[in-house]
C-alpha positions, 0 to 999 in steps of 0.5 A: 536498537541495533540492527539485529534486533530491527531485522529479526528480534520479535521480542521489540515488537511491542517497545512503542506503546503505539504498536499495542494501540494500533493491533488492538485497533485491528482486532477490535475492529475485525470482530466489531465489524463480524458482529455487525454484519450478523446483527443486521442480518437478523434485523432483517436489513441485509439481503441473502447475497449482500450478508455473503459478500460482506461474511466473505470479504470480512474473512478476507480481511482476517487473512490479510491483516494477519498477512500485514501485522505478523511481519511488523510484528516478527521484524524489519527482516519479515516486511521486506519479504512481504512487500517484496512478495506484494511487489511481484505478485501485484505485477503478476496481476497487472502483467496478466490482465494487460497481456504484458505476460505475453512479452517475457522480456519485458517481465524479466526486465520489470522483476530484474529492476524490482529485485534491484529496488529491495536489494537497495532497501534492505541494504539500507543504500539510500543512493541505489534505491534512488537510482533504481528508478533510472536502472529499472526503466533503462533496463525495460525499455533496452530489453525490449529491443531484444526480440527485435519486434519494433511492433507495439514497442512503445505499447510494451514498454509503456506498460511494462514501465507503469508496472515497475513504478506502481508495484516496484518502486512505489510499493518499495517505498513502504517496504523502505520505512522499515530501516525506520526504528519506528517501523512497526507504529509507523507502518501500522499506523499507514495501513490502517488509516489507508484502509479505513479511508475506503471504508469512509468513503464508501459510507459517505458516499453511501450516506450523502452521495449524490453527485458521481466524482469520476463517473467514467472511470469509478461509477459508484464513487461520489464528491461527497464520499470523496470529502468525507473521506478526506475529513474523517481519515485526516482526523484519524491520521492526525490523532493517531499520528500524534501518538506514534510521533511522540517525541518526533519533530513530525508530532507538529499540527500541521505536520500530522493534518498534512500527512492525514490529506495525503493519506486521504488524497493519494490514496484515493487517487492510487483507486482512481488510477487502478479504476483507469486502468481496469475500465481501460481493459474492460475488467471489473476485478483485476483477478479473483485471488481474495474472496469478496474483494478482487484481485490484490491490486483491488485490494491494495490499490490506495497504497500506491500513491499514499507510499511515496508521498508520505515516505518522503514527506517523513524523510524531509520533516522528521529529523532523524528522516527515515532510518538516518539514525541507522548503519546504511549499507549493511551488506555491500558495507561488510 
């Protein structure tokens, strides 16, 4: 695939049979999921506010899975976008919500420094969005001596620092995987197996739950949603990975049940930690953007952890990494 049609030829986006699969999966399961929500209602097993919760945050999720397939499908070009977009808005809440907004500095330095990071990955340069990392903290915690106010210094910067690695770099991570000729299954394959695992892990929990995981930080989360989460979203990633890594060294068992944890864990993990910090600011939602779900960062939480790990463990075990078949520096190598 050149790298025209990576970036901009729509006409590829249906080349893996994975990626008809794995839109068929998200259709299906959105107009299942409508239909059951009215079936139960007129069985008289959901509350009036219940069924509205569940119509608002069902409509949410059409919205936001067109958000997420169209650019996959549309090309490399279009997820950059997205993600970059997701990155800064995603930021913008926590900025927000943690009153760093207040402190434009330190904002200016964070959105300098993600700029820098989908400059890197757009541009296929491996080495400069490795050293984003360094770029982006050096710039926070030197910019912020510029308003010469030593008060709450190492608040500012601390937050600020936490902001450009969850939304910057983290999210970066994700948007890199489209260098990837396997982008598009690759990525609808990670969505959607980090997303259903919230799903089962509220309905373990719900089912079997008894004993609270983190009672402090996430009330309603429990061990056995926790574990049942981890089984079934390492059952799912594995099949559903042997498809989208046919003919790859990834489409190894322990490869595919590796990958399934980690999506299981960090992505529970990635919950925890946006829990941490809303308990820490005394938030339930981190805003009120998505109807039925919160904030975007309550929404997208589970991929902040999930990104990296697995796009590195990708990087490592398949043999061709992510992208290394492909021109880098297609830009600053013009």
């Amino acid at each position: 695939m050149s790298v025209n049609d990576r970036l901009f030829d729509p006409s590829h986006a249906f080349d893996h049979p994975a990626t008809v699969a794995l839109v068929a999966v998200i259709v299906i399961g959105l107009i299942a999921a409508s239909i059951l929500i009215r079936v139960r209602k007129r069985q008289g097993r959901l509350s009036d506010d219940t069924y509205r919760e569940l119509i608002a945050r069902t409509r949410s999720w059409y919205i936001l899975a067109a958000a997420m397939v169209v650019p996959i499908l549309l090309g490399a070009a279009w997820v950059y976008g997205f993600f970059l977009l997701l990155s800064l808005f995603c930021f913008r809440e926590f900025a927000r919500a943690t009153q760093l907004d207040e402190s434009r500095i330190e904002c200016a330095s964070v959105v300098l420094g993600i700029l820098v990071t989908y400059f890197a990955l757009v541009d296929h340069w491996m080495g400069l969005f490795t050293a984003s990392w360094a770029f982006g903290i050096g710039l926070v915690v030197v910019g912020s001596l510029l308003p010469d106010n030593p008060q709450g210094y190492i608040r500012r910067t601390a937050v600020a620092i936490v902001g450009f690695a969850l939304f910057g770099i983290s999210l970066g991570h994700l948007a890199y995987i489209a260098n990837d000729p396997l982008f598009r299954p690759i990525l609808l394959w990670l969505l959607i197996c980090t997303e259903l695992n919230d799903v089962f892990a509220y309905l373990c929990g719900k089912k079997f739950g008894r004993r609270k995981l983190l009672p402090n930080t996430s009330p309603n989360k429990t061990i056995a949603g926790a574990v049942g989460a981890v089984l079934l979203t390492t059952l799912l990633a594995a099949l559903l990975g042997a498809w989208v890594f046919r003919g790859t060294t990834v489409n190894y068992w322990p490869h595919l049940v590796m990958l399934g944890l980690m999506i299981s864990i960090l992505g529970q993990c990635g919950d925890l930690v946006i829990s941490s910090i809303k308990r820490d600011l005394g938030v339930k939602d981190m805003s009120t953007l998505i109807p039925g779900h919160g904030g975007l960062l309550d929404r997208f939480d589970s991929l902040l952890i999930v990104a990296p790990g697995v796009f590195h463990y990708l990087n490592y075990v398949k043999s061709t990494g992510v992208g290394w078949d492909q021109p880098e520096r297609i830009i600053t190598g013009m």
